[in-house]
C-alpha positions as CSV (number, residue, x, y, z in Angstrom):
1,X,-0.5,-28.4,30.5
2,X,-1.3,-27.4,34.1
3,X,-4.5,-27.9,35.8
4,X,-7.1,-25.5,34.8
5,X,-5.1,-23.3,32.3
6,X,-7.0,-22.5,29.3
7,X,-5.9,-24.5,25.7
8,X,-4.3,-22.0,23.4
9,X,-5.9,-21.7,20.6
10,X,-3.6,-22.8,18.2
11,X,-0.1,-23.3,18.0
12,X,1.8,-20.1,18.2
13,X,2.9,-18.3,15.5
14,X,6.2,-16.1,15.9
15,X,7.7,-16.9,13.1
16,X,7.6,-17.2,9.2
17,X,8.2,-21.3,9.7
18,X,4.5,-20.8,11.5
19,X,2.8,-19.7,8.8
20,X,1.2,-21.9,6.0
21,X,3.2,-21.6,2.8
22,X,1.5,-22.2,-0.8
23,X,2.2,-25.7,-0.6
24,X,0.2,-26.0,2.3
25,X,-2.1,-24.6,0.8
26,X,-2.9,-26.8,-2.0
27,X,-2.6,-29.5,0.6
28,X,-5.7,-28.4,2.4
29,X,-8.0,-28.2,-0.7
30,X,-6.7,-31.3,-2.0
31,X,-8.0,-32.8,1.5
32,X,-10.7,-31.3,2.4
33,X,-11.9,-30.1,-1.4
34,X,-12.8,-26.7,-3.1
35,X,-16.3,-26.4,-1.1
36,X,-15.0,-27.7,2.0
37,X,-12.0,-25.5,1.7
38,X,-13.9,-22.4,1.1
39,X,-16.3,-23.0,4.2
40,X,-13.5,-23.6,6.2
41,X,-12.1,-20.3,5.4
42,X,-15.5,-18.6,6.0
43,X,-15.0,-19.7,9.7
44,X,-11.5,-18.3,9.7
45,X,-12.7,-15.5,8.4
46,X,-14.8,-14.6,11.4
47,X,-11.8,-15.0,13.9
48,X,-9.6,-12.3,11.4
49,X,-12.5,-9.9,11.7
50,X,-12.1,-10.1,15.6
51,X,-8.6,-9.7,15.5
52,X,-9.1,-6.5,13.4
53,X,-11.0,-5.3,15.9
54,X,-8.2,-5.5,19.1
55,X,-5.0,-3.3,18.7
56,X,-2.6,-4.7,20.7
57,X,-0.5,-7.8,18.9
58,X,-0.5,-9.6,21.9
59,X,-4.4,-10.2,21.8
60,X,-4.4,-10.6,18.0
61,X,-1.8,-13.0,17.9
62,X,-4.0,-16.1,19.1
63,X,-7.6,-15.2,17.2
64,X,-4.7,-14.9,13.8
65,X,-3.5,-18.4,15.0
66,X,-6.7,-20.0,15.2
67,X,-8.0,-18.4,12.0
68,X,-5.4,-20.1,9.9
69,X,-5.4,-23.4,12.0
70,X,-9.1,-23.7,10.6
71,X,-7.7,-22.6,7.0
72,X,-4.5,-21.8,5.7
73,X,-6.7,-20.0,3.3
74,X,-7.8,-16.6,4.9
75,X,-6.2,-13.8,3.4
76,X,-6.7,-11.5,5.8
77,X,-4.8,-13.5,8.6
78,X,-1.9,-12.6,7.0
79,X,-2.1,-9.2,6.0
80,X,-2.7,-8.7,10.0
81,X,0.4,-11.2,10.5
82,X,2.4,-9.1,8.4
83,X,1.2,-5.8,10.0
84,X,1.8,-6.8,14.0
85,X,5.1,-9.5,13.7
86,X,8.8,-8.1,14.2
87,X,10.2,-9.9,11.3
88,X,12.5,-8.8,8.4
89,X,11.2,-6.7,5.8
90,X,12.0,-9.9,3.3
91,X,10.2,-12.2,5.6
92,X,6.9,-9.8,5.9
93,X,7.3,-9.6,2.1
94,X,6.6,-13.2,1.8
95,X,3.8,-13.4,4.3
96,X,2.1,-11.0,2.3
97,X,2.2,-12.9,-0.9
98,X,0.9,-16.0,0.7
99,X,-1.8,-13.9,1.6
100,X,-2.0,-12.7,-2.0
101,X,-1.5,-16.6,-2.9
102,X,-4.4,-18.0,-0.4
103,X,-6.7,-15.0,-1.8
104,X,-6.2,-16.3,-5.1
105,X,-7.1,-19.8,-4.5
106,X,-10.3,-18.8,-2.4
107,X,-11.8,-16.4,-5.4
108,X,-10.7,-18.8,-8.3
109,X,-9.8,-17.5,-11.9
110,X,-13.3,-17.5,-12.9
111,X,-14.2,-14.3,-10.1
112,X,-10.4,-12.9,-10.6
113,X,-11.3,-12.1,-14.5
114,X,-15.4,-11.6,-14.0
115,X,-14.9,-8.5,-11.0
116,X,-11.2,-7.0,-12.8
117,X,-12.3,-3.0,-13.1
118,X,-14.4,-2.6,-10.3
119,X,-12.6,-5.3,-7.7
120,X,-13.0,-3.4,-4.6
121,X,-16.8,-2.8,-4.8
122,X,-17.2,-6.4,-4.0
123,X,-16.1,-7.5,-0.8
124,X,-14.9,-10.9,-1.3
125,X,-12.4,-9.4,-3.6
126,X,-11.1,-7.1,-0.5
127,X,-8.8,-9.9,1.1
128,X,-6.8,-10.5,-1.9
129,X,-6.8,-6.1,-2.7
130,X,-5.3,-6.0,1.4
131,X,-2.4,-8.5,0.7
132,X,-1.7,-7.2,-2.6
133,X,-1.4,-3.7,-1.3
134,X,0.9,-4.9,1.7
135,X,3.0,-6.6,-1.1
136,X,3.4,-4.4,-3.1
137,X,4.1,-1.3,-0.1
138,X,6.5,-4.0,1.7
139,X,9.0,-3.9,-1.5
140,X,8.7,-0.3,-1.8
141,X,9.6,0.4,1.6
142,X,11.9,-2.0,1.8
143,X,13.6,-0.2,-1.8
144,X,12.9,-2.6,-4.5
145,X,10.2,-0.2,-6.6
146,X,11.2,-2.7,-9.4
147,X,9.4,-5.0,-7.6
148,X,6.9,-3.4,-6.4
149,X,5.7,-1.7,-9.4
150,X,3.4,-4.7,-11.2
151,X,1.8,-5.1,-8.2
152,X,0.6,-1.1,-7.7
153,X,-0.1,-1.5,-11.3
154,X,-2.2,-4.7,-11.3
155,X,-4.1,-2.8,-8.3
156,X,-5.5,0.0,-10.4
157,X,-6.3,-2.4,-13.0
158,X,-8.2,-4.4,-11.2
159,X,-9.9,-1.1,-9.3
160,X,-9.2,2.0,-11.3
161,X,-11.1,4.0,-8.8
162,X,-7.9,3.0,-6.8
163,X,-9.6,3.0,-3.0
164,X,-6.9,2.1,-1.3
165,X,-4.6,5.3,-3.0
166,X,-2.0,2.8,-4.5
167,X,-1.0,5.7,-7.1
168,X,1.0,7.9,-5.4
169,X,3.4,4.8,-4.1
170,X,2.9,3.8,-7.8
171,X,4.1,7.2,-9.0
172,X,7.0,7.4,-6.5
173,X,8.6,3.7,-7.8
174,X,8.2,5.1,-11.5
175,X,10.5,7.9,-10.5
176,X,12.7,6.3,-8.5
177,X,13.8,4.1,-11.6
178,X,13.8,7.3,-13.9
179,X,10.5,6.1,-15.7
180,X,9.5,9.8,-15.8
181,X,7.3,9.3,-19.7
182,X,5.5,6.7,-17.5
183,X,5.2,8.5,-14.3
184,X,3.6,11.6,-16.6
185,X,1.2,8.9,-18.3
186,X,0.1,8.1,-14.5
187,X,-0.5,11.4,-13.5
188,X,-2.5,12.8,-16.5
189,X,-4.4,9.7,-16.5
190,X,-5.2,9.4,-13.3
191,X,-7.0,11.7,-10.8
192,X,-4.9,11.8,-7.4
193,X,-4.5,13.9,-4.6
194,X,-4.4,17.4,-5.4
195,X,-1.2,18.3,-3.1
196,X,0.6,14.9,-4.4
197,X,-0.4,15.5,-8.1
198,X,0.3,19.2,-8.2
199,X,3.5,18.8,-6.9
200,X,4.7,15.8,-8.9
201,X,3.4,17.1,-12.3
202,X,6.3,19.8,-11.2
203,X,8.5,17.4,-10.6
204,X,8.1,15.2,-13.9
205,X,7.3,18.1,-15.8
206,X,11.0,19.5,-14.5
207,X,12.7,16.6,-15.0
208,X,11.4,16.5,-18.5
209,X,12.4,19.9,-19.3
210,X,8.8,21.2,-19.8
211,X,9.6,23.3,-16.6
212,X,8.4,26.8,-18.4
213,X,5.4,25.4,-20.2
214,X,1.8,26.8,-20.1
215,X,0.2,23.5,-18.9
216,X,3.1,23.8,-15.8
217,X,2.2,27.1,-14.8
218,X,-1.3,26.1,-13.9
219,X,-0.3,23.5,-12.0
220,X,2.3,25.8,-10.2
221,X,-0.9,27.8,-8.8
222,X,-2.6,24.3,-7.8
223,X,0.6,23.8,-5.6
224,X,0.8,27.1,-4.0
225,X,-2.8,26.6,-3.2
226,X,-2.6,22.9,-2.4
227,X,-0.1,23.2,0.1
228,X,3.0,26.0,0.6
229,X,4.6,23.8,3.2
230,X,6.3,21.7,0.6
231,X,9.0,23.7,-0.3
232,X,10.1,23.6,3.4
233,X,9.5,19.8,4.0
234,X,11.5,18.7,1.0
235,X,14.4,20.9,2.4
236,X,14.8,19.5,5.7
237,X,12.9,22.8,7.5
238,X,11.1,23.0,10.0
239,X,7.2,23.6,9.2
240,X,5.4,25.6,11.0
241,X,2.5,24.5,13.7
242,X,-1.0,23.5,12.4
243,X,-3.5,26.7,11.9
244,X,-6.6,26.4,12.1
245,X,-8.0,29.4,9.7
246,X,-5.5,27.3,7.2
247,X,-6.2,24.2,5.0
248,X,-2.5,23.6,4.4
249,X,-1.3,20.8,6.7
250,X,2.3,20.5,7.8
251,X,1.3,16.9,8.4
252,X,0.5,16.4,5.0
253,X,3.6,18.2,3.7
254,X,5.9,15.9,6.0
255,X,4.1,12.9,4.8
256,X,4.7,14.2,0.9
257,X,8.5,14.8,1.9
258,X,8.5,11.1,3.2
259,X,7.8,9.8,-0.2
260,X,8.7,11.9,-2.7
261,X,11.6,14.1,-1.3
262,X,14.3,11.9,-2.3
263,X,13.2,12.1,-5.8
264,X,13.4,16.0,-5.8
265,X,16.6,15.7,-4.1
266,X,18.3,14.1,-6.5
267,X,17.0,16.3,-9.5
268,X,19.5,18.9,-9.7
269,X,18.0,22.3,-9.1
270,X,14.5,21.3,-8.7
271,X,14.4,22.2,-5.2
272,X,16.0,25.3,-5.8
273,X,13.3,25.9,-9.2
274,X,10.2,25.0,-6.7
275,X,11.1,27.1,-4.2
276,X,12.1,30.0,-6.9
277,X,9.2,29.5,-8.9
278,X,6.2,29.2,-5.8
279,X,7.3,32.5,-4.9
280,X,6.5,34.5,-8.2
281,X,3.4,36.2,-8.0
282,X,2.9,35.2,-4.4
């Protein structure tokens, strides 16, 4: 190293062979033991919090290197990881579990079972929620809802309140695997988004052949009042610029079309029922 250039902090980390794997892991607390681990991965923690706080990847890179050179441990090192490296979808896949794995050691089966129904209300639960969430929207998007699907729904059992809105991905892997009895149990049980849930109970209640019950037609009115842009968005039209005297955000209905619009594409004439149907009384 030259003269009067400044150590790095740790060595650099560009790909998934860089980052600690569960075996390393159980090295660390083997070593250093359960306490020393966990205050270890207190210290970490404190370099992940400053790396939250930069945006660029180039100056989050090092403080992510150092936190887990101090403890393989710290969750939240790799949900950033996964967030800010270019690396497959498979590979950012696995750096989120090892987060979900390193969370898991640090709260021990004791906390995992004593905080389950209200996990996100205490924050040392919140690493292990962020990697689990990464997980399980890293095998969605990458299309394997199969897989993705006990994650989302070990999320809402461990935090029915669902704060970080794991439903609606939940909800769009039941249909894409034509769970639509389970996708209905998710939507009347649970308490979503009103644009999401309105229009999805019309999906599921279509694909179900309960398109022309009573229950249907109210939710029909919540989706012309939720948002009349998703017609348009699911159809591949353009939508129309944001107005301010309106509530209804092309934004939202884009977003909506993102997640859900292959699902209505593929229902044969559910589009064409929607569009049909928003339009009666209107």
């Amino acid at each position: 190293m030259a003269p009067g250039k400044p150590k790095p902090y740790a060595k650099p980390i560009a790909s998934l062979r860089d980052i600690p794997d569960a075996k390393a892991m159980q090295a660390f607390i083997t070593a250093y033991s359960r306490l020393g681990a966990l205050q270890a991965t207190a210290k970490a923690q404190v370099f992940a919090d400053q790396a939250w706080g930069l945006k660029t990847p180039k100056s989050r890179l090092p403080l992510l290197a150092k936190s887990l050179d101090i403890s393989p441990l710290c969750a939240d090192a790799y949900s950033l990881l996964a967030e800010i490296l270019l690396l497959p979808p498979a590979d950012i896949a696995t750096i989120y579990e090892r987060g979900v794995t390193a969370a898991t050691l640090v709260l021990g089966p004791e906390n995992l079972a004593a905080y389950r129904g209200e996990f996100w209300t205490f924050l040392e639960t919140r690493p292990y929620m962020r990697a689990l969430y990464g997980l399980a929207e890293a095998l969605f998007r990458s299309g394997k809802p199969e897989k993705a699907i006990p994650h989302f729904e070990a999320m809402l059992a461990l935090n029915p309140n669902d704060d970080q809105n794991a439903a609606p991905l939940l909800l769009s892997c039941l249909l894409q695997l034509d769970r639509d009895r389970d996708a209905a149990i998710l939507l009347n049980s649970h308490t979503g988004d009103p644009t999401i849930w309105a229009y999805t109970h019309l999906l599921v209640a279509y694909r179900r052949g309960q398109a022309e019950t009573e229950k249907t037609a109210a939710w029909v009115k919540k989706a012309r009042r939720a948002n009349p842009h998703i017609p348009l968005a699911l159809a591949g039209q353009p939508l129309p610029p944001p107005n301010k005297r309106s509530q209804a955000s092309p934004q939202e209905a884009a977003a909506y079309a993102k997640d859900f619009g292959a699902e209505w594409a593929r229902s044969e004439g559910a589009l064409a029922w929607l569009t049909r149907t928003l339009n009666i009384g209107a």
